[in-house]
N, C-alpha and C positions, 0 to 999 in steps of 0.2 A: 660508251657514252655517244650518242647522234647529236651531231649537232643538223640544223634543219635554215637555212638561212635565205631570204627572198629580199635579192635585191630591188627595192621600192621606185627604184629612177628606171631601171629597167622594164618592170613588169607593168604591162598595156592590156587588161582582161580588154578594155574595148576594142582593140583590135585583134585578136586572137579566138579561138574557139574553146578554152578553158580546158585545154590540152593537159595541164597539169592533175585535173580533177576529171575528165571523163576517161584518161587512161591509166589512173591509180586501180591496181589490184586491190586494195583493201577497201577503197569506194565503192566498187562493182563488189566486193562481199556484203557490202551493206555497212561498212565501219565507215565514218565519217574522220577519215584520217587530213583531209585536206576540203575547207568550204568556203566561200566567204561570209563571213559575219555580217550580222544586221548592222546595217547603218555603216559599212563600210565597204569599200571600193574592189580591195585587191583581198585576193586569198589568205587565208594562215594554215599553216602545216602543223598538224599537234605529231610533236618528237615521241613522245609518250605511245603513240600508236602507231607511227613511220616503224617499217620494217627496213627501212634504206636499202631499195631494190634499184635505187636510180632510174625507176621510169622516167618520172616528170623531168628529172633533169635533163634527160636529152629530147623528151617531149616538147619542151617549152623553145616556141622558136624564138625568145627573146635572153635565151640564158640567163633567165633572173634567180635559178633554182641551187642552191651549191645542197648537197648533201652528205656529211662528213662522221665519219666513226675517229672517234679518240679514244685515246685513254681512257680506261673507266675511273682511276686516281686524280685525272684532270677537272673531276667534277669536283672536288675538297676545293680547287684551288680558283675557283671561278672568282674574280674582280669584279666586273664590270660587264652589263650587257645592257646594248641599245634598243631597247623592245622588245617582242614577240619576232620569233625568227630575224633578228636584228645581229647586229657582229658581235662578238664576246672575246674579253681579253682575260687571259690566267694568268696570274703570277704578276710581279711587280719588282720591281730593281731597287733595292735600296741605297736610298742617299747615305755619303757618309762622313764624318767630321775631316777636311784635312784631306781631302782624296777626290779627283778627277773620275766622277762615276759615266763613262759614254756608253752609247746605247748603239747597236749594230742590228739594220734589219732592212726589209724590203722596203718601199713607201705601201700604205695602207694596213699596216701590219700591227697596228696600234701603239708604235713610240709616242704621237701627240697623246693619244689619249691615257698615256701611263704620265706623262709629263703634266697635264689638265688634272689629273688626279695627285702627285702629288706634289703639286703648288697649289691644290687646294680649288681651283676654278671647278672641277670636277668631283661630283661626292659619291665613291665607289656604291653601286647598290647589291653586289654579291650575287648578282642575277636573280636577286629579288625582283621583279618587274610591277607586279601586281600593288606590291605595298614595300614601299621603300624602306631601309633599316636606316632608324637612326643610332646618333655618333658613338652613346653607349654600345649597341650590337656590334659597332664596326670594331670597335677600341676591343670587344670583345672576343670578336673572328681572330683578332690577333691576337690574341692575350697571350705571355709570354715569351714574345718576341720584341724585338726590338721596333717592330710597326706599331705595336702598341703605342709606344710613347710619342714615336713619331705623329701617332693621326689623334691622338690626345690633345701635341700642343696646335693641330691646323683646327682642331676642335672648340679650343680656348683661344682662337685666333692669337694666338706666342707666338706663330711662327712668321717672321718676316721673307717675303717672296719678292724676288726681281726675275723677270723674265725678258727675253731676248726672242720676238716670232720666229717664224720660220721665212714667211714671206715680208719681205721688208722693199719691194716695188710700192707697195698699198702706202707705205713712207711717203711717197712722191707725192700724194692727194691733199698733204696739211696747205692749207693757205698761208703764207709766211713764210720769213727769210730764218734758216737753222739756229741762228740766233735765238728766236719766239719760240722754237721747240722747244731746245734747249733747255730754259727757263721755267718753259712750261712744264716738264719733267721733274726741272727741280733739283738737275745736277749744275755742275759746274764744267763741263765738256770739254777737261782737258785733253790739248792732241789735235783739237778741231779748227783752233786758230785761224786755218787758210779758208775755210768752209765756212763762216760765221756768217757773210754777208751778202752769202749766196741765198737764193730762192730753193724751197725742196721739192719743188716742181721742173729746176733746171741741173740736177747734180744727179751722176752717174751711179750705175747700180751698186760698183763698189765702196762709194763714196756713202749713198745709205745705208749699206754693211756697219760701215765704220761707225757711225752715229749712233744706230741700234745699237751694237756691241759696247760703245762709250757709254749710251746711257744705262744699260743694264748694268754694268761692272760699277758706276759711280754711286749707285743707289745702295743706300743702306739695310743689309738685307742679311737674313740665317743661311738662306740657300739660292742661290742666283742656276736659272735653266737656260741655257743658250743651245736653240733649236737651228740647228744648217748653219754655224759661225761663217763657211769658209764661203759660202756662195757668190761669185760676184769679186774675189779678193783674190790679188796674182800671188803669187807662190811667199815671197818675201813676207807680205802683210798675212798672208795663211799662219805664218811663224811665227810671227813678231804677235798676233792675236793670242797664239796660243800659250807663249810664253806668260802675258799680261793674264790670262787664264788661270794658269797655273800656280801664278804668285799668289792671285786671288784666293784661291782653293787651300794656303796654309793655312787658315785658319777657319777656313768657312767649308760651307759644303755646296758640290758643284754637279750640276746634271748635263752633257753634252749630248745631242743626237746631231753626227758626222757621219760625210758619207764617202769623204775623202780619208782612206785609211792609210795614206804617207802622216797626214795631220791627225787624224786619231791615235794616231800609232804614238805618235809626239806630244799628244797632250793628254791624253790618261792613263788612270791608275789600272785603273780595273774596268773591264766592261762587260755587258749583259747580250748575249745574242738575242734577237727575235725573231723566231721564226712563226709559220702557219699559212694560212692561205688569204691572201689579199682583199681583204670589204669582206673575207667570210670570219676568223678567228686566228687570235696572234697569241702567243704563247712565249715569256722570257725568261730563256734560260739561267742555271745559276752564273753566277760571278766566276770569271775568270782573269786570269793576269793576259796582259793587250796583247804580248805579244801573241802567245798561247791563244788568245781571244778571237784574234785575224785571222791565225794560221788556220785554225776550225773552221771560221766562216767561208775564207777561200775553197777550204775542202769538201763545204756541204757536206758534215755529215757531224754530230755531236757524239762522239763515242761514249762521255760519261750516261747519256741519256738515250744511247741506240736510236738515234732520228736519224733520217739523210733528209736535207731538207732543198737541196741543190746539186746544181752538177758543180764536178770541181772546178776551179777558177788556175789555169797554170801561166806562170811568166815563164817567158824564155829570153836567153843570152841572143843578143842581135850580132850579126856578118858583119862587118866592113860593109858600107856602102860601093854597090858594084854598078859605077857610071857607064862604063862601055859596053855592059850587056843589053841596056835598055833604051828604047829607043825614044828620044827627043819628044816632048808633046810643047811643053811651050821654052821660048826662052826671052829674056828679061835685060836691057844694058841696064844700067846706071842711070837711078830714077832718081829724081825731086821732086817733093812738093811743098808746098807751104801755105799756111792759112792760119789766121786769128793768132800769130805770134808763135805758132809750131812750123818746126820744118823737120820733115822726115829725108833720110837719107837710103837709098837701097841700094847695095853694089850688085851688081849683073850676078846674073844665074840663069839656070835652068832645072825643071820639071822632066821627070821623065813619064813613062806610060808604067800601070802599075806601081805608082808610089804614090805614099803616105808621107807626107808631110808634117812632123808638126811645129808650131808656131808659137815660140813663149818667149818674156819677157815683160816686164812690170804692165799695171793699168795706165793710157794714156799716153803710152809710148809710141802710138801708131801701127799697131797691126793689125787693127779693122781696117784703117787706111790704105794699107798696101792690099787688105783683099778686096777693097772695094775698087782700087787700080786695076788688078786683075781683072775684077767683074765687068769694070766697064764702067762701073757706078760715077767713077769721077775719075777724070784725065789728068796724068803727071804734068808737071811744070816743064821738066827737062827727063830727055833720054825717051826709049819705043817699046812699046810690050807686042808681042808678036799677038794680034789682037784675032787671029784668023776661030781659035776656040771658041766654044761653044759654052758658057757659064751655069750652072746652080749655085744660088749662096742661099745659105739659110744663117740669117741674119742673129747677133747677138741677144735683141728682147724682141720676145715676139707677140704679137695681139692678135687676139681670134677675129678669125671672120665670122659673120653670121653664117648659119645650116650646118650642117651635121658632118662629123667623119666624113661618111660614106659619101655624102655630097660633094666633098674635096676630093677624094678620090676616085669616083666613077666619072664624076665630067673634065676630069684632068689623063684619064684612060689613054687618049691620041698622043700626049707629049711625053708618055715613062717609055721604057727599056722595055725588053719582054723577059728580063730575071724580077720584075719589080714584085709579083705576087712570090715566088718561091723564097727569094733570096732576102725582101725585106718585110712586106707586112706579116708573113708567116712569123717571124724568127722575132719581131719586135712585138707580135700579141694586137696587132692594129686592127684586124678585123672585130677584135672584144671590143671594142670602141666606137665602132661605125654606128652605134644608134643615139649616141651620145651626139649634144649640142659643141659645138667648140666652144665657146663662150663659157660653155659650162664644167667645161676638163681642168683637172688639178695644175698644178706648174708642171709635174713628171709627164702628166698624160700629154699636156699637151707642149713639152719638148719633145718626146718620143713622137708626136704626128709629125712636127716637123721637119724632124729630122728623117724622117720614113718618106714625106712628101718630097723633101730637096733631092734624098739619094734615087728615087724610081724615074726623076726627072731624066730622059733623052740630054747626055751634057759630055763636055771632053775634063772639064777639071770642075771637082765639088769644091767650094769651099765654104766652111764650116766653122762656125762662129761661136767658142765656149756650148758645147751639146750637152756637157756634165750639168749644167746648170741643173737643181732640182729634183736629178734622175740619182736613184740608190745606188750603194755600190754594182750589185749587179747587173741591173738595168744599164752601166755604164760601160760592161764589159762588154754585152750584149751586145751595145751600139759599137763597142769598139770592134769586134768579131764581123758585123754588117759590113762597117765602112771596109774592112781591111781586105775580105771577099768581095765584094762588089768592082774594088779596084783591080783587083788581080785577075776576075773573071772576065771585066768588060774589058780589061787594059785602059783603065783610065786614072784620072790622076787626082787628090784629096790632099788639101792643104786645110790644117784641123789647129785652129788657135785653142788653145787651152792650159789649164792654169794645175790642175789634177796631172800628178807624175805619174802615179799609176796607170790613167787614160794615157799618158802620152809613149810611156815607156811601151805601152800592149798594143798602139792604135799604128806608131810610126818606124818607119825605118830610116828618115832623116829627121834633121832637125835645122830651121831656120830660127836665129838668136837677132834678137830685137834689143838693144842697149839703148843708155844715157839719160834724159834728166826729163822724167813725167811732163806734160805740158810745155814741154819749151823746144826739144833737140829728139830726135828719137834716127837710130842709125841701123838697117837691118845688113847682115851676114849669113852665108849659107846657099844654098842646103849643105849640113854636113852629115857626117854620117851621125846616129844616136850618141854614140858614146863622147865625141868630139863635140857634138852640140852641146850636148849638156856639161860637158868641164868647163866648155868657155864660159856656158851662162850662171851652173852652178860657182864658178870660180868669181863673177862679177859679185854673186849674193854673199862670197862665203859660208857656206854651206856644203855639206859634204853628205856625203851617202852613201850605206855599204848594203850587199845583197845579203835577204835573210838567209841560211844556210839550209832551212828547210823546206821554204815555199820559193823561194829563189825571187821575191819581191824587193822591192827598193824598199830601204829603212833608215828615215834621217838618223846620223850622227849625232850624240847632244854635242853641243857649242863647249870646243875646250878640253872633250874625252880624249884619251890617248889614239883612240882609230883618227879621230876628227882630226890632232895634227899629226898624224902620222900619214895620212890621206894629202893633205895640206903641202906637206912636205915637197912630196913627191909628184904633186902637181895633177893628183886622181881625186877628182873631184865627185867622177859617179861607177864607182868601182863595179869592176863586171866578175867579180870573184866566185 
């Protein structure tokens, strides 16, 4: 089966020589395998006569061309497709009574639009394009299965839907105080008490998390979809979310797409890999139990279905922090500061060259604050930062500037490093990007500019502000793999606030622990080594964790299990076993 796909944002016949169509061989036979249609702008590729020789794809200097051989069995299983040479998604994950159903895959890879379909916003056409099937034919395609009844009752609109976006920033645009929402939803917003009389134009990204996920869970509903739960929400509220999740899920039916798989890991039953190639075709595997589910996914490769769909993802056991090998980049007394009724506390430390950093501790505790001391952004109250470094920070929300990728890029050329093309826009895909608008890039694409932009920047310490935000699992490894070479190659130094254990466990070789009371007191400690940072902090959450025995990943403990107080016990909070 060929699949033939032309991405539409990409492809500029007006500026091009129609490379795609004067250098097809079956054009030049006289087959009209690739033309533009009357009364329309850009090319169509008919599959039906592509021999998928990949000319045009490397022809085309706008890479709008994907051309792909599948399975010839994957054409029974086609869902869903977006037009004529448009993306196509096969297969479908089924919801199920009483069960945590999560979804694991790249971003672009069609989780929303398996989710759009079935909550019913989305009415699969079977890659019918021409003439669309209706709900009879659909109910039909499935007959015999359990999909049957399911698109029966989204048929006879029976089935009650509550959904939870993905992007919950767009939350911040309502006029009115959370209260007006609230109401205006229709739930009763318990949990939210402190939030009530606040503006949602003035409250934090975790804090919209929260709201989103209250109203979706209060609505009465057959099957509630919560798309990115954990974005924006520090490790605690990741948990505490996911519990309230899963109580949900006794008796109802639950769809999560998570890209945090310590918290995937913790709050479902069974999950669906997606794999395929990005804006071209996604394809969801069958159902597998979580554990078993990750371990696959880490190892790229699906043995029951012979795919490799990735490279493998490995953890490693971390050293003892070795202070006297490395040599000093910045150091820190004993800081204060205070504003708007917070006072943060820092006790002295130091940076070395070549280290990773990372930064955890609840939302609102003050650890933007302390990087923005670092940065220079704003001056402590009491105590001196050895102010003599050089700073990038790539800031916790970001907004696009107007022009393009490549605009950001080429007239910022004087101020990067000279690893900045090998080491980071190669290895992040940022050149695929460069003809793209910023304004106009997803939440993934454009954390990954950013964070591509901060790290190429000329700087002695990066620091780096939640980068997981919005980026896939392995986009997030990715960045982790960037930051961790770039430190060790240039000898510079990366202090990485983040809320993702898995990012922190793969990114850092210390760890600075940020305690005490959200908005009012916040106290930082550290650098300590990984393992010691995270007892003290994991030990403040109680919370414990033990390593998988087969991918060597961190794996929350349930609350109460014999590992949890036997871990507890003994005062091993993130066990390196």
């Amino acid at each position: 089966m060929r699949v033939a796909v032309l991405d539409k944002d990409r492809c500029q016949p007006k500026k091009c020589a129609l490379e795609c169509i004067k250098y097809c061989p079956r054009v030049r036979a006289g087959v009209k395998t690739i033309e533009i249609l009357e009364g329309e702008e850009k090319p169509t590729i008919f599959e039906e006569l592509c021999v998928g020789c990949g000319i045009c794809v490397h022809k085309c200097p706008f890479k709008a061309i994907h051309i792909e051989n599948l399975a010839e069995e994957l054409k029974e299983d086609l869902v869903h497709q977006y037009g004529k040479n448009g993306f196509r998604l096969f297969r479908l994950p089924l919801p199920r009574q009483g069960k945590v159903v999560g979804l694991l895959g790249e971003n672009g890879i069609g989780k929303t639009t398996a989710l759009n379909i079935l909550s019913g916003k989305l009415k699969p056409n079977l890659g019918r394009i021409d003439e669309e099937p209706n709900w009879d034919e659909i109910i039909e395609e499935w007959r015999g299965t359990e999909f049957a009844n399911f698109f029966k009752r989204i048929a006879n609109n029976e089935l009650k839907v509550s959904f939870k976006p993905q992007y919950v920033d767009k939350l911040s645009l309502y006029k009115g105080k959370v209260r007006d929402f609230v109401e205006e939803m229709g739930v009763e917003g318990n949990g939210l008490d402190e939030l009530l009389d606040r503006n949602m134009n003035e409250i934090s990204g975790g804090e919209l998390q929260k709201i989103a996920i209250t109203v979706a869970m209060e609505k009465d509903a057959d099957i509630y979809f919560f798309d990115e739960p954990s974005s924006y929400l520090d490790i605690k509220n990741r948990l505490e979310m996911a519990k309230k999740i899963r109580e949900l899920a006794k008796d109802k039916m639950v769809v999560v797409v998570e890209h945090d798989l310590a918290v995937l890991d913790f709050l479902a039953d069974i999950i669906h890999i997606l794999y395929g190639k990005k804006s071209v075709y996604g394809v969801v595997a069958g159902a597998k139990t979580v554990r078993h589910g990750i371990n696959l996914y880490l190892s790229g490769y699906l043995k029951e279905e012979n795919v490799r769909f990735g490279e493998e993802i490995k953890f490693e056991k971390h050293p003892p922090r070795q202070l006297e090998e490395k040599e000093i980049l910045i150091e820190f007394g004993k800081l204060k500061k205070s504003f708007n009724g917070f006072e943060l506390e820092v006790e002295q430390g130091r940076i070395c060259k070549g280290e990773v950093i990372g930064v955890v501790g609840p939302n609102g505790i003050g650890k933007t604050t302390f990087v923005k001391m670092l940065a220079g952004i704003i001056k402590p109250d009491e105590g001196e930062i050895d102010s003599k470094v050089k700073v990038s920070y790539k800031p916790q929300y970001i907004k696009p500037a107007e022009g393009t990728v490549r605009m950001l890029f080429e007239s910022n050329k004087k101020n990067f490093h000279s690893l900045y093309e090998k080491e980071i826009l190669h290895p992040l895909g940022i050149k695929d990007l460069y003809d793209y608008e910023l304004k106009n890039l997803s939440g993934g694409e454009l954390q990954t500019v950013a964070i591509a932009y901060s790290l190429s920047l000329e700087a002695d310490i990066y620091l780096i502000d939640e980068p997981s935000a919005y980026l896939d699992a392995k986009q997030r490894m990715k960045v982790a793999k960037v930051i961790k070479r770039i430190m060790e190659k240039e000898s510079k130094a990366a202090m990485v606030v983040e809320h993702d254990v898995y990012f922190i466990d793969m990114v850092s070789q210390s760890l600075m622990v940020f305690s005490g009371e959200p908005g009012k007191k916040g106290v930082a400690k550290g650098p300590f080594s990984l393992r010691e940072g995270m007892n003290l902090f994991l030990k403040d959450l109680g919370i414990t964790f033990r390593r998988d025995e087969e991918s060597n990943r961190p794996r929350v403990n349930k609350p109460g299990s014999s590992l949890d107080r036997e871990q507890k016990a003994i005062g091993e909070y993130y066990y390196e076993l």
